[in-house]
Every structure is written in structure tokens, then in C-alpha cells.
matplotlib code that plots the C-alpha trace (Angstrom):
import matplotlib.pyplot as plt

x = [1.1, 0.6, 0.7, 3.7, 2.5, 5.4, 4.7, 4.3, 1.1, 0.9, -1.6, 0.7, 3.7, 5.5, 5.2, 3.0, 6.1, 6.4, 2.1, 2.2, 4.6, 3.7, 0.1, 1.9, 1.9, 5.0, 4.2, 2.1, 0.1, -2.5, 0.0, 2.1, 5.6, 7.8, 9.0, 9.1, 11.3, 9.0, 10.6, 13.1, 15.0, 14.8, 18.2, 19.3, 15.8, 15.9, 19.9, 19.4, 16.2, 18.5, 20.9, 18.7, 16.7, 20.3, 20.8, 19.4, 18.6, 15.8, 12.5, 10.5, 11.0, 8.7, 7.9, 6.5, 5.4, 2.4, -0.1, 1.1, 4.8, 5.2, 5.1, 3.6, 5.8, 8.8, 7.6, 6.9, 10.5, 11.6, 10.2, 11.4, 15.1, 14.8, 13.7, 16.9, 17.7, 14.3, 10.8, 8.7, 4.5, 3.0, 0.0, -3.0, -4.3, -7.1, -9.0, -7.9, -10.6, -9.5, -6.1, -8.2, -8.3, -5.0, -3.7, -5.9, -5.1, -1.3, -1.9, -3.7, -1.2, 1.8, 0.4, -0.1, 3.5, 4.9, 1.7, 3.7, 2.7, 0.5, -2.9, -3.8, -6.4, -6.2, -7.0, -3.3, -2.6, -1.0, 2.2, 2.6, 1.8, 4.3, 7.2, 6.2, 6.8, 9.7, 11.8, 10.5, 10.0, 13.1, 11.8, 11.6, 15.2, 14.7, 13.5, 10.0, 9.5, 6.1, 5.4, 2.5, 0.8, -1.4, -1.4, -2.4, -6.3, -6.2, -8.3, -6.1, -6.8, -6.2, -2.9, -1.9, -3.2, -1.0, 1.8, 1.6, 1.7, 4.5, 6.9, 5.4, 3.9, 5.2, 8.8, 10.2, 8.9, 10.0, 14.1, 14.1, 13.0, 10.4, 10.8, 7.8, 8.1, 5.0, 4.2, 2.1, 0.9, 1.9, 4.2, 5.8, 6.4, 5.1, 1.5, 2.0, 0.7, 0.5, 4.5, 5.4, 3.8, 6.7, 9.7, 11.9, 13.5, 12.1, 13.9, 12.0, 12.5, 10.8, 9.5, 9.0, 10.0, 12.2, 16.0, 17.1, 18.5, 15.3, 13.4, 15.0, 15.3, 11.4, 10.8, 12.9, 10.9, 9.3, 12.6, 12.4, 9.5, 10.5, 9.7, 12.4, 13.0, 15.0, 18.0, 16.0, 12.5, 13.5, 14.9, 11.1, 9.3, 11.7, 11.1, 7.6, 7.0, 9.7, 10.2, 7.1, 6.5, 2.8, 2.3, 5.9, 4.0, 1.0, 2.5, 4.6, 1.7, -0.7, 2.4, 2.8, -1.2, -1.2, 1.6, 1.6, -0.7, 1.2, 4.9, 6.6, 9.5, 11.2, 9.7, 10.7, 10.4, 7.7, 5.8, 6.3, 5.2, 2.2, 0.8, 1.7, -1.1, -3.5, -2.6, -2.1, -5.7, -7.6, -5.5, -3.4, -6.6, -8.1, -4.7, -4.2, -8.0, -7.6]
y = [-12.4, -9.6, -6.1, -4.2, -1.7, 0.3, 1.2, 5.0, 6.5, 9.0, 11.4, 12.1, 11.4, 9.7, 5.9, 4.1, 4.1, 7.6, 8.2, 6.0, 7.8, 11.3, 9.7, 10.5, 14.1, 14.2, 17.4, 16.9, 19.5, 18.4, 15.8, 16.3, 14.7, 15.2, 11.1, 10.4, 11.3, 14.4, 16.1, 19.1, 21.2, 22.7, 20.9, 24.5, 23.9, 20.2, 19.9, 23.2, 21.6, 18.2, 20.1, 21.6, 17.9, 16.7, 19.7, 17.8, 20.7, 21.5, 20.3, 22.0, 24.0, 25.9, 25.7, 28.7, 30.5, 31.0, 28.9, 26.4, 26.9, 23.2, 23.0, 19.6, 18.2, 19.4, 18.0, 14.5, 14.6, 15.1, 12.0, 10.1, 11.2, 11.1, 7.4, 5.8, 7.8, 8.9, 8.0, 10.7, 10.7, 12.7, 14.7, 17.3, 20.1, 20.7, 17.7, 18.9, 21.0, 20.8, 19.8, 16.8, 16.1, 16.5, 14.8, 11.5, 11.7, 11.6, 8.6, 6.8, 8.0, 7.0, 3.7, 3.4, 3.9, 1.9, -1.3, -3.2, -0.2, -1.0, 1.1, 3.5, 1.1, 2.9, 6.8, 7.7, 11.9, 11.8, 12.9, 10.4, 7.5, 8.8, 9.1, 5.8, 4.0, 6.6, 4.9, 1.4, 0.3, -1.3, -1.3, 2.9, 3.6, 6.4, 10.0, 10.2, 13.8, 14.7, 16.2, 19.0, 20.5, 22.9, 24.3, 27.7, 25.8, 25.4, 27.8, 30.5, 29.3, 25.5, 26.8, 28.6, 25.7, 23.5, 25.2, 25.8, 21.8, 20.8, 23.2, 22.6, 19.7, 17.6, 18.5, 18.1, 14.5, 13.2, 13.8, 15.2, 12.1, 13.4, 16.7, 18.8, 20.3, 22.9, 23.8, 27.1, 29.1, 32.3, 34.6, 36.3, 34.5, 36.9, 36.4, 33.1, 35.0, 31.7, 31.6, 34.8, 33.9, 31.3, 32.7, 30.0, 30.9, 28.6, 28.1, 28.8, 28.4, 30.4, 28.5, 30.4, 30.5, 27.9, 29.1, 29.5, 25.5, 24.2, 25.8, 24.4, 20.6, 21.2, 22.4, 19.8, 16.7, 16.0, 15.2, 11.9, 11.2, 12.8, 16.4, 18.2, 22.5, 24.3, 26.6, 29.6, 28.0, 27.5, 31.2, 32.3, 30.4, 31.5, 34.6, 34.5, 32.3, 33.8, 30.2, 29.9, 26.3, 26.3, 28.2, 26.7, 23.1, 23.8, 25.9, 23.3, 20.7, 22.9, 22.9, 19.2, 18.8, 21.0, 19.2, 15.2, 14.7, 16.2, 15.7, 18.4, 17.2, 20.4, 23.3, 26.7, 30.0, 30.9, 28.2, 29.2, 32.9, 31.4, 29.5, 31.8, 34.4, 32.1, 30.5, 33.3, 34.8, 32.0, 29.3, 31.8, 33.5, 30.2, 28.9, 31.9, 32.1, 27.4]
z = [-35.0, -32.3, -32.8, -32.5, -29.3, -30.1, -33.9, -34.9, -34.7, -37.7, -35.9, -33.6, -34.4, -32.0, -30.5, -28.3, -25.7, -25.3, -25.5, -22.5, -20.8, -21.4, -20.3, -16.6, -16.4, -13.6, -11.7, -8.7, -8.4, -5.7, -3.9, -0.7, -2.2, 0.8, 1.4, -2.5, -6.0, -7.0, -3.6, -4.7, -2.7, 0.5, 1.6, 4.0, 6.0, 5.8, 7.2, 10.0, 11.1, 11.7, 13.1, 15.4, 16.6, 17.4, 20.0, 23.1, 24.8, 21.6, 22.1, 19.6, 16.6, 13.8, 10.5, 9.3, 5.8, 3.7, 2.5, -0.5, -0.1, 0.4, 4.8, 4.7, 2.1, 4.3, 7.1, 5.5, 3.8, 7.1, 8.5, 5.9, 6.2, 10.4, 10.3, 11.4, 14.2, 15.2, 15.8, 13.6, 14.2, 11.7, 13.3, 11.7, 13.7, 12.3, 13.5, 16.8, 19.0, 22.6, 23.9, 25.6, 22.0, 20.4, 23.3, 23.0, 19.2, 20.5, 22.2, 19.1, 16.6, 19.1, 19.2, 15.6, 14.9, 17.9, 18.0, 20.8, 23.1, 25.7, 25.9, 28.3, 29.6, 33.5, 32.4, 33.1, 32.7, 28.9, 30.2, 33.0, 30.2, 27.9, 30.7, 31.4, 28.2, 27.5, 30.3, 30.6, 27.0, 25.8, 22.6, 22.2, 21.8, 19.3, 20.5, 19.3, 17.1, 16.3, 13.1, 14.0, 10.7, 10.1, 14.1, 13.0, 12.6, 16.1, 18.1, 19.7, 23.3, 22.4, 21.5, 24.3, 26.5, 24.4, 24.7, 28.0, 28.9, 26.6, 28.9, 32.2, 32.3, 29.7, 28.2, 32.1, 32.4, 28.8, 29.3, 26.0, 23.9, 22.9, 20.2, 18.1, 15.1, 14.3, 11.0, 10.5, 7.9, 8.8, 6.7, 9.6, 13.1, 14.8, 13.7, 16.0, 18.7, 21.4, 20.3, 21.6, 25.0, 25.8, 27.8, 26.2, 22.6, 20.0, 16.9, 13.5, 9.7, 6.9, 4.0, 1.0, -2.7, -3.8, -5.3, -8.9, -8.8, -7.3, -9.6, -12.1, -11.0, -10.6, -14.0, -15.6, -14.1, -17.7, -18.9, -17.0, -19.5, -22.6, -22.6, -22.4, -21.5, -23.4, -21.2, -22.3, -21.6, -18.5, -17.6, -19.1, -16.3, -14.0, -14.1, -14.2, -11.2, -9.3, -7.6, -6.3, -6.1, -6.3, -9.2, -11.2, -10.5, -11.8, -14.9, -15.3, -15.5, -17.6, -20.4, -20.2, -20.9, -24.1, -25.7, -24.6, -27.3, -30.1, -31.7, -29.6, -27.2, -26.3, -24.6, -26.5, -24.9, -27.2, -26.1, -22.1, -23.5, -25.2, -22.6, -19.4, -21.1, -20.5, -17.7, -15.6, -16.8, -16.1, -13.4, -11.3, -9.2, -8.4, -7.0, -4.7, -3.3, -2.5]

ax = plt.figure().add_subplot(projection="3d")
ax.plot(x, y, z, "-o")
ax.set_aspect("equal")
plt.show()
């Protein structure tokens, strides 16, 4: 006869099922999630930012806010949700060093998303290549958004430069089916220096600490495995990560590592209390110098 895989382990506890399970610590704490089930929150951004790519006079708009608030995940959520109506090309900056460059990454990434595209076999300018296809492939008929992270790790002047040809050389040639969306890791918009050169208003959205709800939806994600939080549990951390997502993930994780291996299955308050003392001696200052 075969062993029962689900019998009770008296170590422990609990059964081989919910071992398994809790094996899988849910919180991702080094993963971009925008695109899949761990994503939480952000709906306001997510919606305005929508909103704002429907506008057809709206050719770019910024994502702004410091380091770890989540930029990229936004950014890939956003593709995900554009997908029926639009075309979205996800593209790094910081592989970028030239605008020669970013723009011949454009074409490879373009082309990566849309195969059937013919190459730029006869060194066509990047903007007359794009209006071309734009207008004779019948196969494009979804606006093409390009998803631009990290642009603050472009050099300053490869900024300006690039800036510089989306409004007068390439925005006028695309008919506005084409749209960017820059994400940068600047607290305050004003620290986007190359921004502030453009005569044209650019719409922007702040990232920063997820709400009261989201925090909670996030801090709940073990329940889908069998640790649950406590109301109070989840007031505690709360208001000791003040929403930040960053540090609420990684709390979050470092409390589901302590107890998967024991017969807890409810977070207490004086558990939160417990492990926050040593979290936040030993994890927090690594997390804010990464």
C-alpha cells in the first residue's frame, strides 16, 4: 500500500498538504508582479494613466517616485491591462548610452513584439521607418505605447537629446499612434531636469506608499495558503510600514519564514511586535541602501 502524503507530521503539527504549501512563501520580494495575481492596488494611477493614453492629443506621460515603490511593476500591469486596445513594448534605460542606441533598441524590441515587420535593411532615419510601417502595415491597427523604465539612468544629455526628437522629429510623423510612458525614480518631478526643458505640459503620476486597503490585500496574501492575519495583526504592520510596499513585502515574507515550519496559522499582534524588533534592526538598512 502507498503512503498516505497527507498524514500528520507530529513535529510539526500540521499535514504534508499544508507543509507543501506554506513551502511557497507568497510575498515576492525580489519579483516585478505587475501582469500576474501578486499585483495589488494602484487602481487611481492605473485607470488616470488609461484615461490619459485614450486622449489623442497625449503622447507621453510620467511615472515618477522613489526607488522601490513598485514603478516597474506598474508599468508591466499596465501592459497587461492595455493589450486589447494597444500595442505596449516594454523598454530599459539603462542599457541605453546614446540615443543612436535607444533608438536601434526601439527598432529590435518593435520588431520583437510585431515579427511580421519588415527590417530596416536600407538604414532608414528611425522615425521615417516607424511612420512608414505606422501607415502602411495593415497589420498595426493598435497605437504602439512604449513602456520606458528606469530613464533617470540615462545620461542627462541622452535625455535631453531624446526628448528633443520625440517632439520634433518624431511625435509629428507618427499621428499620434505611437505614445511613451517614462518611468523615473525621482521623488519630486522637478528633479527631471530634461522634463522641465519641454514647452509642451506633460502629464505625471506620483508613485508612492500604497493606501490603508492595499496594504491590507498585500498583507493578507498568506491567507491564500493558510496563514492567516489577525484584524489587529494587521493594524500593527500597518502602522509600522506606513504602506510602504517594499518594506510591508519583505516583513511580510520574513513572518511567513519564521512560522511555515511550526503549527501556528494566525498571525497575532505579538507576533508582528516580536519579529518587527528584529527585522527592522537587521533587514530594514539593507533594503533602503539596494
Amino acid at each position: 500500500m502507498l503512503p498516505n502524503p497527507f498524514k500528520r507530521f507530529p513535529r510539526f503539527g500540521m499535514s504534508r498538504e499544508r507543509l507543501l504549501h506554506k513551502s511557497m512563501n507568497p510575498y515576492a520580494t525580489d519579483n516585478v508582479v505587475g501582469g500576474g495575481p501578486a499585483f495589488v492596488g494602484r487602481t487611481d494611477i492605473l485607470q488616470s494613466m488609461m484615461e490619459q493614453l485614450r486622449c489623442s492629443q497625449q503622447d507621453m506621460i510620467v511615472l515618477y517616485g522613489k526607488r522601490r515603490m513598485g514603478k516597474t511593476s506598474i508599468l508591466r500591469e499596465l501592459g497587461n491591462r492595455l493589450s486589447d486596445n494597444y500595442q505596449p513594448i516594454y523598454f530599459e534605460g539603462r542599457y541605453a548610452l546614446s540615443l543612436k542606441d535607444i533608438l536601434s533598441q526601439f527598432v529590435c524590441e518593435i520588431r520583437s513584439e510585431l515579427p511580421f515587420l519588415k527590417p530596416n535593411l536600407g538604414g532608414v532615419e528611425f522615425h521615417n521607418w516607424l511612420s512608414q510601417i505606422i501607415s502602411i502595415e495593415a497589420d498595426i491597427t493598435r497605437p504602439l505605447v512604449i513602456l520606458f523604465d528606469e530613464t533617470d539612468a540615462l545620461q542627462e544629455k541622452t535625455q535631453y537629446e531624446l526628448f528633443n526628437y520625440l517632439h520634433k522629429t518624431l511625435f509629428p510623423t507618427t499621428a499620434h499612434k505611437l505614445k511613451f510612458i517614462f518611468a523615473v525614480g525621482y521623488s519630486d518631478i522637478n528633479e527631471f531636469k530634461s522634463l522641465r526643458e519641454l514647452s509642451k505640459p506633460i502629464n505625471s503620476f506620483q508613485v508612492t506608499h500604497l493606501n490603508r486597503q492595499e496594504t491590507e490585500i498585500l498583507i493578507r496574501s498568506s491567507e491564500s495558503v493558510g496563514l492567516h492575519w489577525s484584524k489587529e495583526a494587521v493594524e500593527k504592520v500597518w502602522k509600522l510600514t506606513e504602506g510602504d510596499p517594499r518594506i510591508t513585502q519583505h516583513f511580510c515574507a520574513h513572518i511567513f519564514s519564521e512560522v511555515c515550519n511550526t503549527n501556528i496559522d494566525s498571525v497575532s499582534p505579538k507576533i508582528v511586535e516580536q519579529q518587527w524588533d528584529n527585522f527592522s534592526k537587521n533587514s530594514i538598512p539593507k533594503l533602503l541602501t539596494r
